[in-house]
Phi, psi and omega in degrees: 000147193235156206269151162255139180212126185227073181094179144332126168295129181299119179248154208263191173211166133315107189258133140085027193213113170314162204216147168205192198279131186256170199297172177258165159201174174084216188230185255219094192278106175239120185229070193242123170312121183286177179248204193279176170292126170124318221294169179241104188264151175293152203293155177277122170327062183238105033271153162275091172315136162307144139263116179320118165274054193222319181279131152307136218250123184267125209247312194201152172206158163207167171183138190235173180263144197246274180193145177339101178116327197240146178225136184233150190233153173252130151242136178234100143266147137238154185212176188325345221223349162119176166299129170243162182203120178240150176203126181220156214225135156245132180242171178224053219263018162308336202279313160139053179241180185188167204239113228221144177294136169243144178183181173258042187090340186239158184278304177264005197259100173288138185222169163276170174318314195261025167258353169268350177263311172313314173313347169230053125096356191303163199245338184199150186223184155199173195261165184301203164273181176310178174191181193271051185303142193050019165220244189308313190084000157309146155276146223269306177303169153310161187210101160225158183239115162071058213037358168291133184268130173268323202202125168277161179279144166305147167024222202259056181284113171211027190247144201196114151319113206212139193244104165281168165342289175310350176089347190286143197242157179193172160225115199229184157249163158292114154218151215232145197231157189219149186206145197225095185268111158268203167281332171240031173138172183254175199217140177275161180261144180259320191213161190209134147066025193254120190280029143216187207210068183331158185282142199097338214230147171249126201239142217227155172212135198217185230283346176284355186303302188094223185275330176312161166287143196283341187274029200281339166284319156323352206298153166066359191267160177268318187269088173232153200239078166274162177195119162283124165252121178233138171025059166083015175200166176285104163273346176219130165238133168198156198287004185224130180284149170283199174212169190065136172331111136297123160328160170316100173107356154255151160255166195221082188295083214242107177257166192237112179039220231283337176293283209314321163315307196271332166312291173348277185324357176257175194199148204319133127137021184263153166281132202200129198251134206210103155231146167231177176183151188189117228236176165246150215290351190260015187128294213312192183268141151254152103285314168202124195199110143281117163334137220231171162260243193268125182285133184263321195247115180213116186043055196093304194286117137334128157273167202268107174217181191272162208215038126183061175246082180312146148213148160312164186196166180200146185211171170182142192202143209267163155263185189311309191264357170077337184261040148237124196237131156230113196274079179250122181237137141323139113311130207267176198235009191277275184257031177224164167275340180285135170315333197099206176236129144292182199263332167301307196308299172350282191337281187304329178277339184288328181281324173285358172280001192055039176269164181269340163197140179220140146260164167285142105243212223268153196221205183092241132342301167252049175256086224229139155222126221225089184245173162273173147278119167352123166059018164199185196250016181267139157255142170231130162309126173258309185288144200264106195254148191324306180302338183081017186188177191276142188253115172319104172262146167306280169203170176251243291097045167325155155232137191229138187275189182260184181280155183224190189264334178067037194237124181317128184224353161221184162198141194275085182264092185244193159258189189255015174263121171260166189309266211304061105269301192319144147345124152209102193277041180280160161330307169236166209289163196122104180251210180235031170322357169279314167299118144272145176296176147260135171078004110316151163266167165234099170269133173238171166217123202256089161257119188288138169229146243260217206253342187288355221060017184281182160307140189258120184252349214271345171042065157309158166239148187231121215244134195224148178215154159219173162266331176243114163108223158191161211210130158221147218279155136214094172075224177295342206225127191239172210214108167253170170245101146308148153257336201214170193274182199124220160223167203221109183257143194245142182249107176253109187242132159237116195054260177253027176226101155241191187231173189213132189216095183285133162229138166317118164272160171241203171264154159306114191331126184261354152207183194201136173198131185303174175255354155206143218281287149308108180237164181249130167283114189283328181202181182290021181233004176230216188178172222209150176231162170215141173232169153294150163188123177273155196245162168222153188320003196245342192078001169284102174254147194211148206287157192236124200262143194314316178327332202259008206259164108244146217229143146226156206166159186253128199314335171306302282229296171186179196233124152257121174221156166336122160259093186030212135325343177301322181139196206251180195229139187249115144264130174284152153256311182258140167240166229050000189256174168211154144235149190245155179245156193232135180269133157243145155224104182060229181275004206262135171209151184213188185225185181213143185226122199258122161221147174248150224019149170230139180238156207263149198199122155280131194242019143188104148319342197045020153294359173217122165260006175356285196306346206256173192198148190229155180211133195236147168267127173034043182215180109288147171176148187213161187245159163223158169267154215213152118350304189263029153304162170336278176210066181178227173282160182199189170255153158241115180240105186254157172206181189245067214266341238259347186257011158197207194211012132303173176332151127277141181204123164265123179225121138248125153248142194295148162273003153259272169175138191237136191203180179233181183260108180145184203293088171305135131283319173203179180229158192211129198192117185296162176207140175274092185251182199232025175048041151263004151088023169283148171276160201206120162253170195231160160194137194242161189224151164261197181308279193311005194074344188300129155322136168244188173272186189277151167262123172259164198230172181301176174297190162195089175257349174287158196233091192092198184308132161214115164317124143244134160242109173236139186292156170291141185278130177309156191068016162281140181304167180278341180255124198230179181202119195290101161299303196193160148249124195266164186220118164240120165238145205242322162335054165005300215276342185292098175232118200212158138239132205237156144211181192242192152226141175212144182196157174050082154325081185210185202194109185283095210236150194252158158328153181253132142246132187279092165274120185277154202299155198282123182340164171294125178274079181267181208197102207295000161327318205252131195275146178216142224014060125233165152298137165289308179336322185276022179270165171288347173197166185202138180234146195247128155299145136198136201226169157052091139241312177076033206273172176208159209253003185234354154230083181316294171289041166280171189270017183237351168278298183312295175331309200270333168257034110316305200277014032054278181302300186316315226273318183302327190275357202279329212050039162308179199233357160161153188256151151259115191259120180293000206077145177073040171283305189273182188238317193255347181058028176293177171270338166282316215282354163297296197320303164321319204273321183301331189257333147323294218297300201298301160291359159257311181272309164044160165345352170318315167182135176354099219224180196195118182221126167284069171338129213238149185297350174287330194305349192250337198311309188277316167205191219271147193346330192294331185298315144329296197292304203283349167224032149222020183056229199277118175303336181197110172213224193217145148191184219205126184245142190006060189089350187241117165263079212298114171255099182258128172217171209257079176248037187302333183288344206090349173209193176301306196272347186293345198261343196099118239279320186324309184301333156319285142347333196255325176305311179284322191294315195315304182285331185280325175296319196303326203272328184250357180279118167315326199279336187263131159226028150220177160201169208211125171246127212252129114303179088286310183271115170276161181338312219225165170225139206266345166303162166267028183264002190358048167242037122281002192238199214284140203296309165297107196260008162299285169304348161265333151287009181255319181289345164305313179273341181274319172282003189264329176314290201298332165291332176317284184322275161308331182075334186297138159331138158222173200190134174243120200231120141198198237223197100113341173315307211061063175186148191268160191176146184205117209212208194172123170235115194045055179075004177241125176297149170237090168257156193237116185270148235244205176287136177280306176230331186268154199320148169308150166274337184227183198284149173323300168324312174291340226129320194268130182176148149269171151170217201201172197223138179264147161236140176239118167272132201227143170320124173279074179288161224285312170318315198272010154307290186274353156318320193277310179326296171314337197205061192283345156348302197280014173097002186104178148318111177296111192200017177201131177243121171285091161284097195265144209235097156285147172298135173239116208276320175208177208212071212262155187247132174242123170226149137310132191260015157203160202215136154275145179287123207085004162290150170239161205208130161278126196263109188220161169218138199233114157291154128241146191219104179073254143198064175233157221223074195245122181302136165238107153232167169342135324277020169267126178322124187231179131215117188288050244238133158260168172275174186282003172272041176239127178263115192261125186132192179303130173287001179308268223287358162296145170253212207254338171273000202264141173274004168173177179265158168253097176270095172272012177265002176238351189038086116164162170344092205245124137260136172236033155205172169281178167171202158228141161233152187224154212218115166228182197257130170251147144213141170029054158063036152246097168279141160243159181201131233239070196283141184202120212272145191203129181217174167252337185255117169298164150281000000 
C-alpha cells in the first residue's frame, strides 16, 4: 500500500503576538556595494547600531497571569540557527501557589497532562519525567506524591526535582534502600516499581505499578522468580511474574538469576517482612519530585550538554532560595516553523532567565504545557505539540492556586474574537481583531476573575461604555460601533473594578473578500467554513464579524450560518451541487463559491504510455514503459543530471492533456521514488490550452511507492487538465544520473461553480497621469533580463541593455538591480553582465545589484560576491535609508542571518536618526507573490510575515515612511499592506508570467522620492488610519515599441467621449491602464476635473480617473499621452453638429 503525500505539512505559527522594536546594541555597520570606477555612490548608512548577529532576535511575545504568582509567556525568535518558539509558566510561590505530583493515580496507566491536571484541580501543568514509552509507561526516575515514594529510579537515574512541603523547589538526588527480611537472612530490594531489573537482584512492586504486566522488567530472561507478600507472608510463588492491580498492602517480589534462586526457596505461608525508604541526598524535606534527565544549570553556570541535537524540550528550574521556579518548553519542527532546542540552548535560556539551577525533563512528544484562563478553570496547550495532537504521559507537574474568595476583584477584558480564529491573509495565520471599522462592530468579552485569578462566583453585573461610537452591554459580552477612524477604548466595570481595551479604528472598509474564494463539501456529512476580511483604502485590513454580513444563496441548495463572530459555517443540503454565495457589507461585495462532493476519477493506469514524451532543460532525459508500476504497467522517466550545474528539469509530458469536466480540486499521481532528494512539479492547462504555472510537490525522499497530491491553487480555472511532471534538481553540487516510476494518474474533481473574479485592486502607489519625476529625487529599478553569456546577441541581452539605456536617459539619481540580471550564475555570464553595465552605463550613475536566486543557479553565492561584492546591504540617500538583501536560497535566512540582524539595526537606527525619514527595503523575492501559483515569493512564510510587521511597526511607531521593492514574479504589481506600499518590479527582458492586463509587459520601473518632514512625521504617527506618509511614487515603465492613442477625432458638445491608449511591445498588445504609468496632458482650454469648476475659456473637461473627455462649447483641443517617455499627441475637434 502506498503512503499519500501532499506536499510540505501546512506549519503552525505564533498567533497573536505583538511586535517591536528590539533593543540597539553593538558596533557599527559599513556597508556599501562597490559600484563602476569613478562612480559616485550614495553615502553609507552610517553608524548603523548592531543588533549582535550572533544573537537571536526576539521577533514577537505575550504573557498573561495564570493565578497569583504565576505567569505564563510565548516567545517567538529568530537567530543563526533559525526560528525558535518557547513557552514558559513562572511561579512565585511566595505568592501562595504550589506545586503538586500529577498521574493518573497508577504508574503504568497513562493520560495526557491535560486530563491530569484537571483531575486535580491544577490552574497550569507540564508533563513529567522520562518513562517506559511503548512498552510499561513506568517513569524511568523516582516519584513521589504527598511525601510518599511511589518509584524508586531506574539504572542509575537518581537526579530529581523535588518539592518541600513548603512549596520551595530544588534539584538533588534521590537514594534509595530496600530491604526484604526472610526465613534465612535479609536480602536488598534493588528497584520498587521499575520497568528494568538489574541481573541478580530483586525488585519489589506494589498497587502503584498498576496493571501492566510485571514481567516487564524481566522481558528474554529464563530465571525469574515472582513471590506475592499479603500482610507478611507469602501467599504465591511462581516462575512467571504476574498482571492486574495488586491490591492495598500487597507486594509483588519479582528476582532475576541469582535474585529468582533465593525467592524460590520460599513457599505460601513463610513469613516475610518488605521494607523500603528513600530519602534525598542533600538532607532536605520531599514532598513531590520527579525524575529528571541531563543538568543544565549549576549555581549559575552552563553545563557542558549537547549543542547539537535539535528537539522539543522542557527544562525547569529554581532560584537560589527555591521559591522561584521556571518552567520553559521549545517547540519541534514536526508541526512548527520552530527548529526545537539542543540541551545547551536550554542551558543558555534558562541561565539568561536567572535560575540557580535547571534540569531537562522529557520533551519531544510529550512535552505538553498547559495553563488556564484569566477567570476560568479551562486549560489550554500553550505549546505547539511535537506529535500534532496530545500524547499520553506517566506523569506530571501542577501547578496549584490557593484557596480563594471567588469575589471579583478584576476583569480579563479581550475581544471575543481571537487571532488565530480571525480572518486573515496574512502571511502565516493570525488575525487582527484589535482593529475595527468605523460604523462595524467588535464583540469583546469581560470575564471577572477573583484576586487568584480564578472564576469570579460573585455573578457581577456589568456596565460598558466608550468615547467613539457606542458599545452595547449583554452580560459578560459588550458590541461597541465605533464612528470615527482612530481609536476607540472600550471600558468594561463591575462596580469599582474595571478594564480597558483600546482598538485601532480603521475607515470604512473599502473592499471585503472571504478566505476562501471557494469551498468543497466532501459529502453531506460534513461542512465547510469561510470568514470575512475588510481592506480600508490603505491595504490594513481586520476581520469583519457575520453581524455586520449580509449573504445571499440559494437555500435548497445549502445553509450558511453565524460561526459565533468568526464567520460563517456552509451546511449541505444536496449532493453533487455547487452554488455562490454572495457577501455584502454596506456597499462592498464579494462571492463564495460552495460545491458539494467530490470524485476521485482516474486519467491515465499507463497501460498504454504512448501518448507520453520526455524532454529535458540542461539535462537529458526519457520515458519507457516499465512493468514495475503501482500495480501493472507504468512509466519510467530517467534523466541525466551530471551536464551542468544550473537548474536541471527531467519532463514526462502528455501530447495532449488529461482532465475531466468539472471544478479540479487536486491532482494525484504515484511515484517511485529512489530518495535523492528531486524536487516534483505538477503543470496543468486550462480549457483553452494556455499553460498555467507550475505546482510544485514534495522532495522525493522517500524509497518506493508514494501518492503525491496537489492541490490546485485557489484563482486557478475550475477546468483544469494535466500536462506534465516535472523532475528538478536545483542543487550545483547534486550531479546524479536518476529515474522515478509513475502510475495512476486522477483528479479529484468537483461540481463547477462560476465565481466572479474579485475587482482590480490599484494601489496609489504607481503613479497615474503623473511622473515619478515629479518627485524631488528618483532612483531607477530593474530585474529577470536572465541572459547567459554563450549567447550574447540574444533579445534577452537586448532587453537588458535597452532597459539601461532608458534608465541612463531618466536621470535617476542611481539603479537598483533586483536580481536575475544573469541566468546561470557563471563567471562569464558575471563577466557579461559586468561588461553590458560598463558599456551602457558606465560612470553615468551608481548602480547596486541585488542578488536574485539565478545569481545562484549554476554556482554558489561566492561567485556573485568576487565580482559584485556584498549580497546585503544599507546606505542612505536624501534621507531614505535603503536596505537591500540577499534572497537567492528563496528566503532570509538562506542569505544568512547577519542580513536579518542587519535589517532589524537598520530600521532600529532609522527609527532614531533625525537625518532619516523613510526607508525602502530592496529583494528579489517579496512577501506575497500576488498570482495564484504563489511560487515567487519568499519561501519562508515567517519571514514574510516578520518583514510585514517590522516595516508596517516602523511606520507606526515614527510616522516615517517604508517601502518594500522586488523582482522575480514576472509581473508589475503593486498592493499595501498596513499602510506600507509593496511593488513588485516586473521582467526587463525575459517573457511575462501574466496576461498584459495584469501586469505581463517588460520595462523597469522610476520611484520619485519626496522628503517625510518632521510635521508630517508626526501627522502620521497621531493618525496612523490614514495609512502613512505620503512619500514614494512608483512609475512603472513598459518598453515601448510604439504608442497609439485611440480618440475621437471630433465630440459634439455635450458629449462625453472615451479615451484610451495601446502599447506594442513586440507582439504583445498592452492597454495603458492600471498598472502601466501614463501621463496625460490636455491642452489648456481643457478643465482637469469637475465640470462645476470649469470656466468660460475651458472648452471642455478632462476626467482623469476615468479617462474622458466632456465638450462643452467649440472649439480644437489637443490631448497627449506620455508612457515611458514616448509621447503621443491627439487634435479633437468639439462641434455642435457632428460632420
Amino acid at each position: 500500500m502506498s503512503d499519500t503525500v501532499h506536499g510540505p505539512p501546512r506549519r503552525s505559527t505564533l498567533l497573536s503576538l505583538s511586535t517591536g522594536l528590539v533593543a540597539l546594541t553593538s558596533t557599527a555597520l559599513a556597508l556599501v556595494a562597490p559600484g563602476p570606477a569613478g562612480s559616485d555612490l550614495p553615502a553609507a548608512a552610517s553608524p548603523v547600531t548592531s543588533v549582535d548577529a550572533d544573537e537571536p532576535i526576539e521577533t514577537a511575545t505575550e504573557s498573561r497571569p495564570v493565578a497569583a504568582g504565576v505567569m505564563a509567556e510565548e516567545t517567538e525568535t529568530i537567530g543563526p540557527r533559525g526560528w525558535q518558539v518557547t513557552n514558559a509558566i513562572t511561579v512565585d510561590i511566595t505568592d501562595g501557589a504550589s506545586v503538586g505530583y500529577l498521574s493518573t493515580g497508577s504508574l503504568t496507566d497513562l493520560a495526557p497532562v491535560t486530563e491530569q491536571a484537571a483531575a486535580e484541580d491544577a490552574v497550569a501543568a507540564v508533563n513529567g519525567d522520562f518513562y517506559d514509552i511503548n512498552n510499561s509507561g513506568a517513569p524511568i526516575g523516582a516519584a513521589f506524591a504527598d511525601g510518599r515514594l511511589l518509584k524508586s529510579p531506574s539504572g542509575n537515574r537518581t537526579r530529581m526535582v523535588a518539592f518541600a512541603e513548603d512549596g520551595t523547589g530544588r534539584i538533588t538526588h534521590v537514594e534509595f534502600d530496600g530491604t526484604v527480611e526472610l526465613p534465612d537472612g535479609d536480602q536488598p530490594i534493588d528497584r520498587l516499581n521499575s520497568s528494568d531489573l538489574p541481573s541478580g537482584s530483586i525488585g519489589a512492586y506494589d498497587a502503584s505499578w498498576g496493571d501492566y504486566p510485571r514481567t516487564r522488567a524481566v522481558q528474554g530472561v529464563d530465571d525469574v522468580t515472582e513471590v506475592i507478600v499479603v500482610d507478611g507472608a507469602v501467599s504465591d510463588v511462581t516462575d512467571t511474574p504476574g498482571e492486574g492491580q495488586l491490591p492495598d498492602g500487597a507486594v509483588a517480589l519479582v528476582g532475576r538469576d541469582g535474585g529468582a534462586e533465593i525467592l524460590d526457596e520460599l513457599e505460601p505461608g513463610d513469613e516475610v517482612t518488605v521494607e523500603w525508604d528513600a530519602r534525598a541526598a542533600d538532607g532536605g524535606p520531599v514532598d513531590t519530585a520527579i525524575g529528571t534527565g541531563d543538568l543544565l544549570v549549576d549555581d549559575g553556570q552552563v553545563q557542558d550538554v549537547n549543542d547539537s541535537t535539535y528537539a522539543a524540550r522542557t527544562a525547569i528550574g529554581f532560584s537560589e532560595d527555591g521559591t522561584e521556579i521556571t518552567i520553559l518548553s521549545a517547540d519541534g519542527d514536526n508541526y512548527s516553523h520552530s527548529r526545537g532546542a539542543t540541551l545547551a540552548e536550554m542551558a543558555r535560556m534558562m541561565a539568561d532567565r536567572g535560575v540557580r539551577t535547571a534540569v531537562e525533563i522529557d520533551g519531544g512528544g510529550s512535552s505538553t504545557m498547559v495553563t488556564r484562563l484569566p477567570g476560568t478553570d479551562t486549560l489550554q496547550v500553550d505549546n505547539e505539540l511535537s506529535d500534532g495532537g496530545l500524547r499520553n504521559v506517566s506523569n506530571g507537574l501542577g501547578i496549584f492556586a490557593p484557596e480563594t474568595s471567588g469575589t471579583t476583584t478584576g476583569l480579563w477584558l479581550q475581544t471575543a474574537l481571537n487571532s488565530d480564529e480571525a480572518a486573515s491573509d496574512a502571511p502565516v495565520g493570525g488575525g487582527r481583531p484589535d482593529r475595527a471599522f468605523a460604523g462595524l462592530r467588535r464583540t469583546l468579552s469581560a470575564t471577572p476573575h477573583d484576586e487568584t485569578y480564578g472564576p469570579a462566583t460573585d455573578d457581577p453585573k456589568l456596565t460598558w461604555e466608550t468615547g467613539n461610537g457606542s458599545v452595547t452591554g449583554d452580560g459578560h459580552t459588550g458590541v461597541v460601533v465605533p464612528d470615527e477612524p482612530g481609536t476607540a477604548t472600550v471600558t468594561a466595570a463591575a462596580g469599582s473594578v474595571d478594564a480597558e481595551q483600546t482598538l485601532d479604528v480603521l475607515g470604512a472598509p473599502a473592499r471585503i473578500t472571504p478566505t476562501e474564494r471557494s469551498v468543497n463539501i466532501a459529502s453531506l456529512d460534513d461542512t465547510a467554513t469561510f470568514g470575512v476580511l475588510g481592506y480600508d483604502e490603505h491595504g490594513t485590513s481586520a476581520p469583519i464579524e457575520p453581524g455586520d454580513v449580509e449573504l445571499d444563496y440559494d437555500t435548497s441548495l445549502f445553509d450558511v450560518r453565524a460561526d459565533g463572530v468568526r464567520g460563517f459555517e456552509v451546511v449541505p443540503h444536496e449532493n453533487g451541487v455547487g452554488g455562490l454565495v454572495t457577501v455584502r457589507v454596506g456597499d462592498t461585495e464579494t462571492s463564495v463559491g460552495v460545491s458539494v462532493g467530490v470524485e476521485k476519477q482516474m486519467l491515465d493506469t499507463f497501460d498504454d504510455p504512448s501518448d507520453w514524451y520526455a524532454y529535458g532543460v540542461r539535462a537529458d532525459a526519457e520515458v519507457e514503459p516499465t512493468e514495475n508500476g503501482e500495480d501493472g504497467a507504468g512509466l519510467r522517466l530517467s534523466y541525466d543530471f551530471t551536464q551542468a550545474t544550473a537548474t536541471r528539469l527531467g519532463v514526462s509530458s502528455h501530447n495532449d492533456s488529461l482532465g475531466v469536466s468539472g471544478q479540479s480540486r487536486s491532482f494525484g499521481l504515484s511515484i517511485y521514488g529512489r530518495g535523492q532528494g528531486e524536487w516534483t512539479a505538477f503543470t496543468f492547462v486550462d480549457a483553452d490550452g494556455n499553460t498555467l504555472p507550475a505546482v510544485y510537490g514534495p522532495y522525493i525522499t522517500w524509497e518506493g511507492w508514494r501518492t503525491v497530491e496537489l492541490t490546485v491553487p485557489e484563482g486557478y480555472p475550475q477546468e483544469l487538465y494535466f500536462k506534465r511532471l516535472t523532475i528538478i534538481e536545483t542543487k550545483a553540487s547534486a550531479q546524479y544520473t536518476g529515474d522515478v516510476l509513475i502510475d495512476n494518474l486522477y483528479v479529484n474533481a468537483a461540481p463547477t461553480v462560476d465565481v466572479p473574479p474579485e475587482p482590480d485592486v490599484t494601489d496609489p502607489v504607481v503613479a497615474q497621469d503623473a511622473a515619478a519625476g515629479d518627485a524631488e529625487w528618483t532612483f531607477a529599478v530593474f530585474n529577470d533580463a536572465q541572459f547567459v553569456a554563450r549567447n550574447p546577441d540574444s533579445a534577452l541581452v537586448e532587453g537588458a541593455r535597452r532597459t539601461l539605456r532608458e534608465i541612463k536617459a531618466s536621470d535617476a539619481d542611481f539603479l537598483v538591480i533586483a536580481g536575475d540580471l544573469v541566468d546561470e550564475a557563471s563567471t562569464a555570464d558575471f563577466e557579461l553582465a559586468q561588461q553590458i553595465l560598463d558599456e551602457e552605463i558606465g560612470d553615468a550613475l551608481p548602480y547596486y545589484y541585488v542578488p536574485g536566486n539565478h545569481e545562484v543557479m549554476g554556482a554558489d553565492i561566492e561567485n556573485f560576491q568576487n565580482h559584485f561584492g556584498d549580497t546585503h546591504q544599507t546606505f542612505d540617500h536624501e534621507g531614505t535609508r535603503f536596505i537591500t538583501l540577499d534572497t537567492s536560497l528563496g528566503t532570509l535566512h538562506g542569505g544568512g542571518f547577519e542580513q536579518i540582524a542587519m535589517l532589524r539595526s537598520a530600521l532600529d537606527d532609522a527609527a532614531d536618526d533625525e537625518a532619516i525619514d523613510s526607508v525602502a527595503v530592496i529583494a528579489h523575492h517579496p512577501p506575497r507573490d500576488p498570482t495564484p501559483s504563489k511560487n515567487s515569493q519568499l519561501a519562508d512564510r515567517h519571514e514574510a510575515a516578520l518583514i510585514e510587521n517590522w516595516l508596517a511597526d516602523f511606520q507606526y511607531q515614527t510616522g516615517k515612511g517604508a517601502a518594500f521593492i522586488g523582482g522575480h514574479v514576472g509581473t508589475f504589481h503593486a498592493s499595501s499592506v498596513d499602510g506600507v506600499p509593496y511593488v513588485i518590479n516586473g521582467n526587463s527582458a525575459k517573457s511575462p508570467s501574466t496576461g498584459t492586463t495584469d501586469g505581463g509587459f517588460t520595462g523597469w520601473s522610476m520611484f520619485g522620492v519626496s522628503p517625510v518632514s518632521d510635521d508630517e512625521q508626526e501627522n502620521a504617527r497621531q493618525a496612523a488610519h490614514v495609512g502613512g506618509p505620503d512619500w514614494v511614487t512608483a512609475e512603472l515603465r513598459p518598453h515601448v515599441d510604439e504608442l497609439t492613442l485611440s480618440v475621437p477625432q471630433q465630440v459634439r458638445v455635450g458629449d462625453t467621449a472615451s479615451l484610451s491608449a495601446t502599447i506594442t511591445q513586440g507582439s504583445r498588445e498592452i492597454p495603458v491602464t492600471y498598472p502601466v504609468s501614463s501621463a496625460w496632458e490636455p491642452s489648456r482650454q481643457v478643465h482637469v476635473g469637475s465640470p462645476d469648476d470649469a470656466r468660460a475659456r475651458h472648452s471642455a473637461v478632462y476626467d482623469p480617473r476615468m479617462r474622458e473627455l466632456t465638450a462643452l462649447r467649440p472649439g480644437l483641443v489637443t490631448l497627449s499621452v506620455t508612457v515611458n517617455d514616448t509621447t503621443e499627441h491627439q487634435r479633437i475637434r468639439l462641434v455642435r453638429d457632428p460632420r
